[in-house]
ROKOL-417312 format. One record per residue (C-alpha): residue number from 1; z, x, y. Coordinates in pm, whole numbers, always signed. Layout:
N
{rec NUM,{Z,X,Y}} ...
end
This chain:
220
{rec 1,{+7297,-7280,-9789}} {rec 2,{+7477,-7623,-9800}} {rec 3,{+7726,-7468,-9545}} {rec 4,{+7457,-7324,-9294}} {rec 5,{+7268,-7643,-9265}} {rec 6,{+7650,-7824,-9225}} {rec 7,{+7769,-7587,-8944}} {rec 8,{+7379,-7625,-8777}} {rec 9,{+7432,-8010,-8803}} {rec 10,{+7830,-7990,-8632}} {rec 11,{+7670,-7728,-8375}} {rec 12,{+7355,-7976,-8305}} {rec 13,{+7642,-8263,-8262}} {rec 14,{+7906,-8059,-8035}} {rec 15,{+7609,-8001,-7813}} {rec 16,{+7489,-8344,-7798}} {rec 17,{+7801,-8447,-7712}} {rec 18,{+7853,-8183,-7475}} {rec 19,{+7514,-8289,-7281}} {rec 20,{+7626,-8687,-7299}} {rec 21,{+7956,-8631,-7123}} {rec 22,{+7793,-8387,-6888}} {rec 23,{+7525,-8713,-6792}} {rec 24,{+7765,-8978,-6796}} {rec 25,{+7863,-9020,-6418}} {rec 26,{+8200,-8907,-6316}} {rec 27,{+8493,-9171,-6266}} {rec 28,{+8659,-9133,-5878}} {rec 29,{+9045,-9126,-5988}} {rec 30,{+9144,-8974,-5643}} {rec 31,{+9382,-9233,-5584}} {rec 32,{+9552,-9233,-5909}} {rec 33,{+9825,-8975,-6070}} {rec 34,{+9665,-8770,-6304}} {rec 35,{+9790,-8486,-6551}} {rec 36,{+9651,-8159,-6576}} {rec 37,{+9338,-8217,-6796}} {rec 38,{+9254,-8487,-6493}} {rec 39,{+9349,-8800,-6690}} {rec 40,{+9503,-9077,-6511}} {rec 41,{+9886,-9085,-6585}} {rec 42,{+9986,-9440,-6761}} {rec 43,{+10355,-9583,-6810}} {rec 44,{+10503,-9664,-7162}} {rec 45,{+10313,-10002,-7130}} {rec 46,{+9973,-9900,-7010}} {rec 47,{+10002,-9921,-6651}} {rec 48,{+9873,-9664,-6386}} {rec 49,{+10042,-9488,-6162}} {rec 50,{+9919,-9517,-5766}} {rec 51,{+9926,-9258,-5531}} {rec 52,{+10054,-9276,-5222}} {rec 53,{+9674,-9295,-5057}} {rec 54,{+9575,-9548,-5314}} {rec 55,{+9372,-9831,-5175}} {rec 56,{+9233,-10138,-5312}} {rec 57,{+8876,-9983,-5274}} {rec 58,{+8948,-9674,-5518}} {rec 59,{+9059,-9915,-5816}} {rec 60,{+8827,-9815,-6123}} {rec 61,{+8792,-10036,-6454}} {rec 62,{+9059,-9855,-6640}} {rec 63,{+9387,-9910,-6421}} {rec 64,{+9251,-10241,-6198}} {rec 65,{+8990,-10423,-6403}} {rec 66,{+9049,-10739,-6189}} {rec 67,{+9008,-10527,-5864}} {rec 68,{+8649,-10356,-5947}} {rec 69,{+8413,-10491,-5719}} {rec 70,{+8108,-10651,-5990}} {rec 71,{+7773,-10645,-5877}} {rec 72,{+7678,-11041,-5834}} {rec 73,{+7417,-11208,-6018}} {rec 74,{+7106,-11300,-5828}} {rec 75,{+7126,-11625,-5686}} {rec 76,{+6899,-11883,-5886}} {rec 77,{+6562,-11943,-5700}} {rec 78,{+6542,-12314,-5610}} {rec 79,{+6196,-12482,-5569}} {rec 80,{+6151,-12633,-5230}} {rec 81,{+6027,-12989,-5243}} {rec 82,{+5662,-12977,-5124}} {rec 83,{+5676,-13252,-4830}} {rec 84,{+5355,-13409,-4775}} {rec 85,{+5206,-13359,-4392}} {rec 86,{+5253,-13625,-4207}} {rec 87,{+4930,-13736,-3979}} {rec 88,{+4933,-13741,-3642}} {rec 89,{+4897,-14079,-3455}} {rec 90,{+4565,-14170,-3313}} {rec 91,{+4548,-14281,-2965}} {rec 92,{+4588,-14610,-2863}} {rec 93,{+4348,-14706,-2588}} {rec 94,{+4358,-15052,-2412}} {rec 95,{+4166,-15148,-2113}} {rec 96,{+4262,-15448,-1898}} {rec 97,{+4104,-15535,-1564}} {rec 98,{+4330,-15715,-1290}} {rec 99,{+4083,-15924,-1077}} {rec 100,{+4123,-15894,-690}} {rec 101,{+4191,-16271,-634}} {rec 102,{+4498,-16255,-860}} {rec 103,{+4640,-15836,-734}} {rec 104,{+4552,-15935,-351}} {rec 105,{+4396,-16141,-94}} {rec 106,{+4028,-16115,+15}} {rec 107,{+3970,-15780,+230}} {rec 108,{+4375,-15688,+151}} {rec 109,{+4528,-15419,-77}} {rec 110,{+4914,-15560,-87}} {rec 111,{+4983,-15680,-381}} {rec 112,{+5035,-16087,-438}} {rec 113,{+5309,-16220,-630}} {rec 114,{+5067,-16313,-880}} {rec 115,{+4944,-15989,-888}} {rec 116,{+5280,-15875,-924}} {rec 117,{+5339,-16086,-1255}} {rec 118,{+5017,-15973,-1401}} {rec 119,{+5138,-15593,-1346}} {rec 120,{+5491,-15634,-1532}} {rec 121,{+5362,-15836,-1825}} {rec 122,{+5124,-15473,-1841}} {rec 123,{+5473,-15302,-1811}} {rec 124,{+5620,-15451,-2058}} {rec 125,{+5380,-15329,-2327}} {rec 126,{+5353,-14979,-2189}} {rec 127,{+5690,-15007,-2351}} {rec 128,{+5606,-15021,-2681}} {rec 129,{+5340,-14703,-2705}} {rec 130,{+5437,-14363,-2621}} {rec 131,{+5217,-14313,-2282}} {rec 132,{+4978,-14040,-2217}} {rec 133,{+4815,-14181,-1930}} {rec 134,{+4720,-14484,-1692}} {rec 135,{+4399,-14514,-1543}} {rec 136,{+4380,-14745,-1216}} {rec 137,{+4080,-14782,-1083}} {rec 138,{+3994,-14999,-743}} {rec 139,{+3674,-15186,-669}} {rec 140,{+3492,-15364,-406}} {rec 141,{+3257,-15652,-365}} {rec 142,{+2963,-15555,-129}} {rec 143,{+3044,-15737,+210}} {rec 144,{+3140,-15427,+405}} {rec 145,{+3033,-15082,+431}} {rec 146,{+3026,-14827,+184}} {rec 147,{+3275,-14617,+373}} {rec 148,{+3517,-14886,+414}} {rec 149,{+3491,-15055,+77}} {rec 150,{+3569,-14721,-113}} {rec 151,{+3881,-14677,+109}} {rec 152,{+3952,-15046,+49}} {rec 153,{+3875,-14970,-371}} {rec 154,{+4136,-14634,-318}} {rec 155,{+4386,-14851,-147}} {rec 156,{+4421,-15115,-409}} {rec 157,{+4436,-14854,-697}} {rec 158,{+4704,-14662,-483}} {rec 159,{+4905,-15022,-442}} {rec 160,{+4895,-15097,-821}} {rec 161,{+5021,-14743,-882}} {rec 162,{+5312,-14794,-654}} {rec 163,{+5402,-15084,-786}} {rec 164,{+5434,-14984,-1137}} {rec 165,{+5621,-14618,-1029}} {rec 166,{+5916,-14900,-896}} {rec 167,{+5873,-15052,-1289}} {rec 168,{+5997,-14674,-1386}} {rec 169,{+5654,-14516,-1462}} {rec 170,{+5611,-14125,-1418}} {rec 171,{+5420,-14129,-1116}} {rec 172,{+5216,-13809,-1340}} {rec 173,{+5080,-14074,-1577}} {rec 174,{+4883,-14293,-1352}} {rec 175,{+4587,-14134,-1192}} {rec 176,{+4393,-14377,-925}} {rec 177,{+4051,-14407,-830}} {rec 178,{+3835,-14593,-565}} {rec 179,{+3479,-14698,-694}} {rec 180,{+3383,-14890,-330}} {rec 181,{+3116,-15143,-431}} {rec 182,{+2927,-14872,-668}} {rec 183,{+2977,-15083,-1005}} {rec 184,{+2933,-15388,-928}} {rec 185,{+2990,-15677,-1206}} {rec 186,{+2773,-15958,-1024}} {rec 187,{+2372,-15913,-1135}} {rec 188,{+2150,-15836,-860}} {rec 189,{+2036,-16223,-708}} {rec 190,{+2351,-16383,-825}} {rec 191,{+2558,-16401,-540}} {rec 192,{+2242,-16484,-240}} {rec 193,{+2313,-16432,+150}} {rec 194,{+2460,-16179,+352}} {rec 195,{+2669,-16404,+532}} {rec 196,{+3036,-16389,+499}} {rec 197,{+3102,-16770,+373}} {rec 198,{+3374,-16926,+135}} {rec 199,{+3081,-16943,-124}} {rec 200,{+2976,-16628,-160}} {rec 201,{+3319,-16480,-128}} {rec 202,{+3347,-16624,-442}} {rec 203,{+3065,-16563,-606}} {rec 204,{+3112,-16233,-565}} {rec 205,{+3512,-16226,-676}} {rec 206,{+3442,-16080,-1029}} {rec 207,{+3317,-15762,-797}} {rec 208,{+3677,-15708,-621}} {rec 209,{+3916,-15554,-902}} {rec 210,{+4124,-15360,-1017}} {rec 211,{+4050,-15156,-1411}} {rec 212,{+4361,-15038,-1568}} {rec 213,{+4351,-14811,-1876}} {rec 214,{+4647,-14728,-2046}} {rec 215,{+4626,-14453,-2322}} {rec 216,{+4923,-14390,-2552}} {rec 217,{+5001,-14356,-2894}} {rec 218,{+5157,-14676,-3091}} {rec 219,{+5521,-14615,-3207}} {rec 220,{+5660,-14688,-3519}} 
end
């Protein structure tokens, strides 16, 4: 009885053993000498003999250790730093108005030396804002007609935009406007008379200007 259940238990392992070797996945040796029962031929020290078609790429773990590709680890995941948003700059909006007397002479649009001065001091801190836009807007005091004064208003806008296009602004930024004698900045009763005189060409002087806007953002 002893024997039976001793031949069952070598029979049980022969077949185990049997099935393992069958699973285990077979070793490509094509490019080594092998002998008859398929093992790879070794010298009296160990080493294997090539074949003549042997390549780098066929070398398996038991001849060429150092020449079996290994899979590589998974590179290590590294946090990204979490970078705070940076806001966007607000607008910068600054409004200066030229007055007529100082840009040009009474009933002119060419630009005055004065005028001139006034328009590169506003130059000069365009500089320091990235620009988005000028706004140039001419006006008129009311001696005239409303046709003529709102070609006068256009003319002086177009003169102040010319001038600062020389300075080495994009002609794109500056958009002008004539206003004629619509917006007037003398109260009704202020400046009496229709007559042309000395006095109430300057009473009425606030009324001939020039509004520049200049819309940026401030740089750092």
């Amino acid at each position: 009885m002893k024997k039976q259940i001793t031949k069952y238990s070598l029979l049980v392992a022969a077949l185990l053993g049997i099935t393992s070797i069958a699973q285990a996945a077979p070793i490509n040796t094509s490019g080594y000498v092998v002998d008859s029962a398929g093992a790879v031929v070794k010298s009296g020290t160990g080493l294997c003999w090539h074949t003549g078609s042997w390549t780098p790429a066929m070398a398996i773990a038991e001849c060429d250790p150092d020449l079996v590709k290994k899979e590589a680890p998974p590179p290590a995941k590294v946090a990204e730093p979490v970078v705070p948003p940076v806001p966007a700059p607000k607008p910068v909006a600054e409004k200066v108005t030229l007055s007529a007397d100082t840009l040009f002479d009474f009933d002119k649009a060419v630009l005055r030396p004065e005028g001139k001065a006034k328009l590169d001091e506003l130059t000069a801190q365009v500089k320091n804002i990235k620009l988005e836009v000028i706004t140039a807007v001419g006006h008129a005091d009311r001696i005239g007609s409303v046709k003529y004064n709102q070609k006068l208003s256009e003319r002086r806008a177009e003169s102040v935009k010319a001038y600062l296009v020389s300075k080495g602004i994009e002609p794109n930024r500056i958009y002008t406007e004539g206003k004629g004698k619509s917006q007037p900045v003398t109260k009704p009763g202020q400046c009496k008379g229709n007559k042309v005189t000395k006095k109430l060409i300057a009473c009425l002087q606030p009324d001939r200007r020039v509004e520049i806007q200049v819309i940026g953002t401030q740089e750092k």
